[in-house]
C-alpha positions in Angstrom: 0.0 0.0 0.0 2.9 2.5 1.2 4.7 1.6 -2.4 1.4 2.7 -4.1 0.7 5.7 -2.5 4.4 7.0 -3.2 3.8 5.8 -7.0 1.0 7.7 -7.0 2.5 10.8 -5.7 5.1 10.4 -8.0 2.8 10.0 -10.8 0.9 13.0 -9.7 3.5 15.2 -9.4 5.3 14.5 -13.0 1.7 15.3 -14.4 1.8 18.7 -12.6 5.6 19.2 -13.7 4.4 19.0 -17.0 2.1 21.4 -17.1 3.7 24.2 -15.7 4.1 27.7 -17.6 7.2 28.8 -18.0 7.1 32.7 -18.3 9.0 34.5 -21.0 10.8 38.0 -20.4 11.0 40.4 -23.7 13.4 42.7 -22.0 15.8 39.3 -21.9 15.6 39.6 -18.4 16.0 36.5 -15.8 13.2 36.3 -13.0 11.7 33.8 -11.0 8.9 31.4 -13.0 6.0 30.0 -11.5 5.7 26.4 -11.2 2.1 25.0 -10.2 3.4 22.6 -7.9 6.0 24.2 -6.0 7.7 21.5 -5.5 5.1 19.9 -3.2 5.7 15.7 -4.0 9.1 15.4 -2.3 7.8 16.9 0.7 4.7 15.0 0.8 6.6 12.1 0.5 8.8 12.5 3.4 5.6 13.5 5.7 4.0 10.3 5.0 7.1 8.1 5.3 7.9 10.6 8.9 4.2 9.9 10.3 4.2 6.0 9.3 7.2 5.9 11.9 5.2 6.4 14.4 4.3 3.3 14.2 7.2 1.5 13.8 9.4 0.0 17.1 12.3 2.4 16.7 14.9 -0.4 17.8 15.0 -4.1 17.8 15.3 -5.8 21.7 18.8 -6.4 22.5 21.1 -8.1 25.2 21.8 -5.6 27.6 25.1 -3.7 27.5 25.7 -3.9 30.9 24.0 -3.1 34.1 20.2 -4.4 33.5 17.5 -2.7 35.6 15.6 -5.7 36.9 12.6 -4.3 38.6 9.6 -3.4 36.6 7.5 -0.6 38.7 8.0 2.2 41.0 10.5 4.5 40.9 13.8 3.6 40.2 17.0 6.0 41.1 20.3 5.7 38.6 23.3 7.2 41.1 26.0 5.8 40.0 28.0 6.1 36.7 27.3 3.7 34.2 24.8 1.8 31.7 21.8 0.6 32.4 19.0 -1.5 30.5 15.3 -2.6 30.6 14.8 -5.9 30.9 11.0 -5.7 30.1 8.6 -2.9 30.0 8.5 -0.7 33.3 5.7 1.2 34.9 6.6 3.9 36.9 9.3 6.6 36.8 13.5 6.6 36.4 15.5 9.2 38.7 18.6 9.8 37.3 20.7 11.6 40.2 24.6 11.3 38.5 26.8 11.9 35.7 28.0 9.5 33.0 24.7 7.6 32.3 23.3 6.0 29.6 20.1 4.5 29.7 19.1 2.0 27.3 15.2 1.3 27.2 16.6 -1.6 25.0 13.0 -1.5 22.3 11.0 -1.6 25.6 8.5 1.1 27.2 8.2 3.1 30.7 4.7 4.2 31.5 2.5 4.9 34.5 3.9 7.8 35.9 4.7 11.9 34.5 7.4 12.3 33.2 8.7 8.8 32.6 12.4 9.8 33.0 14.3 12.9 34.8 17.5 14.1 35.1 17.9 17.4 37.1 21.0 19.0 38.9 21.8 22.2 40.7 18.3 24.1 40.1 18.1 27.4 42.2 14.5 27.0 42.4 14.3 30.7 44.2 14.8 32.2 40.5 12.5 30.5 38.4 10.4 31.9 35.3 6.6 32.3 35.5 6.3 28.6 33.6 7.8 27.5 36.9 11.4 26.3 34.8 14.7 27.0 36.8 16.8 29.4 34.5 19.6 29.2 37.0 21.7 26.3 37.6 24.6 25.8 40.6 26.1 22.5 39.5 25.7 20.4 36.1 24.9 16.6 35.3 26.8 15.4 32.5 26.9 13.2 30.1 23.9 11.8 30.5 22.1 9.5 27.0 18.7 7.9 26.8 17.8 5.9 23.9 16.0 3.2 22.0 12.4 2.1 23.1 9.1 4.1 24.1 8.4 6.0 27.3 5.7 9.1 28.8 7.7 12.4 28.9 11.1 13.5 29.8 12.4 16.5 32.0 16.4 17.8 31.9 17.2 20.5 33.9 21.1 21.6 34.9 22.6 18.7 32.5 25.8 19.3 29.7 25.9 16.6 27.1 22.7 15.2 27.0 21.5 12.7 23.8 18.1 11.4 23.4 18.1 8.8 20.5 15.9 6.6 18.8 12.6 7.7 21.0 9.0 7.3 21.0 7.5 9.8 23.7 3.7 10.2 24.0 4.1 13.4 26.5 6.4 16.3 26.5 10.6 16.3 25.9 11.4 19.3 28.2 14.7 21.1 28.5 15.9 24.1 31.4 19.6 25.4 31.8 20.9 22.4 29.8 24.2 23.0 26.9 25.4 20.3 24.5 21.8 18.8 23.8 21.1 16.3 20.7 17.8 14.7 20.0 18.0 12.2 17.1 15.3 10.1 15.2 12.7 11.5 18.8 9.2 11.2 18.0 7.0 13.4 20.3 3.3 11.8 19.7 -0.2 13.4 21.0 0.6 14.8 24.8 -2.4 15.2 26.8 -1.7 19.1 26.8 1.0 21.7 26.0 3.7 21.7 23.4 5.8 18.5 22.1 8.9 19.6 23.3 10.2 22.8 24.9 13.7 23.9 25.0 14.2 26.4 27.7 17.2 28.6 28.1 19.8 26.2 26.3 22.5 26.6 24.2 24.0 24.5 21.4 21.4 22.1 20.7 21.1 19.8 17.6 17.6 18.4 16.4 17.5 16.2 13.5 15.6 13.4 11.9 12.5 13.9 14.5 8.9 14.2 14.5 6.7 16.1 16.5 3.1 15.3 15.6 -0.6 15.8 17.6 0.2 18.1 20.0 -2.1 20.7 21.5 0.6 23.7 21.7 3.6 24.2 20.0 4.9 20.8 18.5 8.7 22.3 19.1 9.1 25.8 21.3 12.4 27.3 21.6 12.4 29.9 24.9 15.4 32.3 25.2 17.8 29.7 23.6 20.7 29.9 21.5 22.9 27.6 19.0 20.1 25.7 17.0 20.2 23.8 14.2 17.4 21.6 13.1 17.0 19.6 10.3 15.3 17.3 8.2 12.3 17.1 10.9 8.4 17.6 10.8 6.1 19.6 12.6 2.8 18.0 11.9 -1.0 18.7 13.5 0.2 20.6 16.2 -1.5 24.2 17.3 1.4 26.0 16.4 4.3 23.7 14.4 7.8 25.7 15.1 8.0 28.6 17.8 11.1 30.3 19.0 10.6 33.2 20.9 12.5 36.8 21.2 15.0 36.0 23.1 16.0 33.2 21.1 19.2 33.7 18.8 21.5 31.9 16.2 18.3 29.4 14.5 19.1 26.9 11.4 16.5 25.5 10.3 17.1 23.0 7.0 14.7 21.0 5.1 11.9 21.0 8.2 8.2 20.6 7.0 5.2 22.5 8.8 2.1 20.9 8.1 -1.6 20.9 9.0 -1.5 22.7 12.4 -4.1 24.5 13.6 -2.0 28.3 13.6 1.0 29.1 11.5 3.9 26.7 10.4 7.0 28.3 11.2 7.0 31.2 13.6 10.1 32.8 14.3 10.7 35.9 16.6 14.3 35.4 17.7 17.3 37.3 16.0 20.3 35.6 13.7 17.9 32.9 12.0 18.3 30.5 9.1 15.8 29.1 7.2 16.3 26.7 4.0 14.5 24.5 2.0 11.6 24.1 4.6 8.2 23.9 3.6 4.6 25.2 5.4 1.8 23.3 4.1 -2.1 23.1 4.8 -1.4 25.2 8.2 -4.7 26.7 9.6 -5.3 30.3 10.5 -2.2 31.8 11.1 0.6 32.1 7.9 2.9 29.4 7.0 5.9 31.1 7.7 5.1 34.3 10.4 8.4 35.8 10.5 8.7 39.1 13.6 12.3 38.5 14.1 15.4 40.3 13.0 19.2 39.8 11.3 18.0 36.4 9.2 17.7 34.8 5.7 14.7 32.5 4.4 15.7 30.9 1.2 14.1 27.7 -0.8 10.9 27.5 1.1 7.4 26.8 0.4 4.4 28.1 2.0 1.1 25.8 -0.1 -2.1 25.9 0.9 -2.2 28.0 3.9 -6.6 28.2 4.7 -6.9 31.2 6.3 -3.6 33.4 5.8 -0.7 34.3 3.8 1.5 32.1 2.7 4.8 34.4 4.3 4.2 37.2 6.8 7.5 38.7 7.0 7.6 41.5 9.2 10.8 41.5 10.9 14.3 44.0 9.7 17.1 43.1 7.8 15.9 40.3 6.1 16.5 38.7 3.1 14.1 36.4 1.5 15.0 35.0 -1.8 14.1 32.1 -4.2 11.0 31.2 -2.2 7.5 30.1 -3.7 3.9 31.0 -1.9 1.3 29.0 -4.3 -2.7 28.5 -3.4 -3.0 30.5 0.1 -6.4 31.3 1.2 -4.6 35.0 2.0 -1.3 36.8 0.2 1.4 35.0 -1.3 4.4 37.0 0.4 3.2 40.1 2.2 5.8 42.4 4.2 6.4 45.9 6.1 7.6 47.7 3.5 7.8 50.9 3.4 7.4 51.5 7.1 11.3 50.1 6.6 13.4 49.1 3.5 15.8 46.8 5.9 14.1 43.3 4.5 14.5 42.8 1.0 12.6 40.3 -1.2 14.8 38.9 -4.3 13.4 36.2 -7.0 10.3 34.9 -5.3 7.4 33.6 -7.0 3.7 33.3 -5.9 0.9 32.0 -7.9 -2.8 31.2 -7.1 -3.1 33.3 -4.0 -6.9 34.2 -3.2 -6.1 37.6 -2.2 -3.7 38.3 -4.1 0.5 37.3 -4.6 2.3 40.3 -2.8 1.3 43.0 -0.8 3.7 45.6 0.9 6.9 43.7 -0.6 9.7 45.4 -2.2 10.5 43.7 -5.1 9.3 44.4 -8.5 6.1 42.2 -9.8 5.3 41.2 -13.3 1.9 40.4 -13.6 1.0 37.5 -16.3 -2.3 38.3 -18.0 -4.1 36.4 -14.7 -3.8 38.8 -11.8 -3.6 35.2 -9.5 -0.8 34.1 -11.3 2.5 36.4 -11.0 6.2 35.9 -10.8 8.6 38.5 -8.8 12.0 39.0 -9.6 14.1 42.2 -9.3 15.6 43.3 -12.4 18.2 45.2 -10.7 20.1 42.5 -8.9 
């Protein structure tokens, strides 16, 4: 069924290739065309093939590495270096109170009690934010992994070096005061309330390979962070896909997808921000891309089939936002800010099929093509 479904796409898609009009300049000048599909099929390839992982076991059951964990409920304390396995599925809670760990849910699951794992060191809980997080840490956990198998939440506070690998988590990942941070292949699935995972004044964190799908909030929020790259992850059916906030800085985001949540794709209000080849699709009331933020670049994105909005809302200074393509939003392909400032500039985009229209308040120079829905931009000075 899965190998028909990708024919199919692929079918689809070489049909839509092959009707696309290419637009032709008198003046000999180069400018962005305007394919129909906006490169929609690869995308919608890798969503399906991201969600069906859900699914799947994300490691086989293995002979324990070392140390095995032999009870199977309650709560559990790790306090001494070392690695540690399942043996079987555990229901309760794991307490991990020292540095050098590794814990190994070796393709098995810990449920029955919120949050199924923490790991928290040092917290001055007299300074906390209104949330409740400690922002202020007096000593530091490190080293500290937790992989393979399925389990109810996580909370890291006060840790360096932390790696969460090959996960299946049906409530929140959260991060507070933590450096060094990677989550690979995590799958954050349907919490009972609030965002999919929140990272929470941390710096240099790598995300990559993961899902965050069905949750109420945010499906990722980034809180007064910095050091973020993220790639080749999907934001799908949450409220809100991708959040950082304002005081959130240095943000790479590459080859992400935003789709079918309930407010905008991508929002980004943090300074010194990357975003290439990511793609907002079928997002509800809010943009796919809502952009407030300042001192960043959004090249070879997609914003299709927005219902309510515009495909980008790009209000932030000094910005550049090149080679992107807004096709089939319920609102404006690209709108912007100009001329209240001329800081964000808009080179080679191209919007087609918007319902109100492709550009509004943008500074760059629009040809219209006989349809008034169906435009390219380019600028014909640069």
């Amino acid at each position: 069924m899965r190998k028909f479904i990708k024919s199919y796409i692929f079918t689809l898609c070489m049909l839509l290739l092959s009707q696309q009009i290419i637009a032709q300049n008198t003046q000999d000048k180069t400018r962005a065309a305007c394919p129909q599909t906006c490169n929609t099929c690869d995308f919608l390839t890798t969503t399906l093939n991201a969600i069906e992982s859900i699914l799947e076991q994300p490691a086989q059951a293995s002979p324990c590495a070392a140390m095995p964990i032999l009870v199977t409920s309650g709560t559990h304390t790790i306090n001494a270096p070392g690695t540690y396995c399942l043996t079987g599925n555990f229901d309760g809670s794991i307490n991990i109170t020292h540095s050098d760990v590794t814990l190994d849910l070796n393709g098995f699951s810990i449920s029955g009690a919120l949050p199924s794992v923490t790991c928290e060191q040092g917290c001055i809980s007299s300074i906390i934010n209104p949330d409740g997080d400690c922002f202020n840490c007096n000593d530091f956990f490190s080293n500290i992994t937790i992989r393979n198998g399925y389990l109810s939440g996580i909370d890291i506070g006060c840790c360096n070096g932390v790696q969460l690998l090959d996960l299946v988590s049906s409530e929140p990942i959260l991060f507070q005061s933590s450096n060094y941070i990677l989550l690979d292949n995590v799958i954050v699935v349907a919490p009972s309330s609030g965002d999919g995972c929140d990272i929470n004044n941390c710096q240099n964190v790598q995300i990559k390979n993961s899902v965050f799908n069905n949750n109420e909030s945010n499906g990722l929020s980034i809180i007064a962070s910095s050091n973020l790259l993220i790639s080749k992850s999907i934001f799908n059916n949450n409220g809100q896909g991708f959040f950082a906030d304002t005081n959130t800085t240095n943000i790479i985001l590459f080859d992400c997808v935003a789709s079918a949540n309930s407010d905008a794709g991508f929002k980004i209000n943090g300074t010194n921000f990357s975003l290439d080849l990511c793609t907002a699709m079928n997002n509800n009331i809010l943009p796919g891309f809502l952009i407030n933020g300042s001192i960043g670049t959004i090249t070879n994105c997609n914003a299709i089939g927005t219902n309510e909005s515009d495909g980008f809302d790009i209000f932030g200074q000094n910005i550049t936002v090149s080679n992107n393509q807004a096709n089939n939003n319920s609102g404006y392909g690209f709108a912007g800010n100009y001329p209240t400032t001329n800081t964000t500039h808009f080179y080679s985009n191209a919007a087609c099929n918007n319902s109100l229209g492709n550009y509004i308040a943008v500074n760059e120079p629009q040809l219209q093509l006989g349809n008034p829905n169906f435009a390219a931009g380019f600028n014909l000075s640069n």
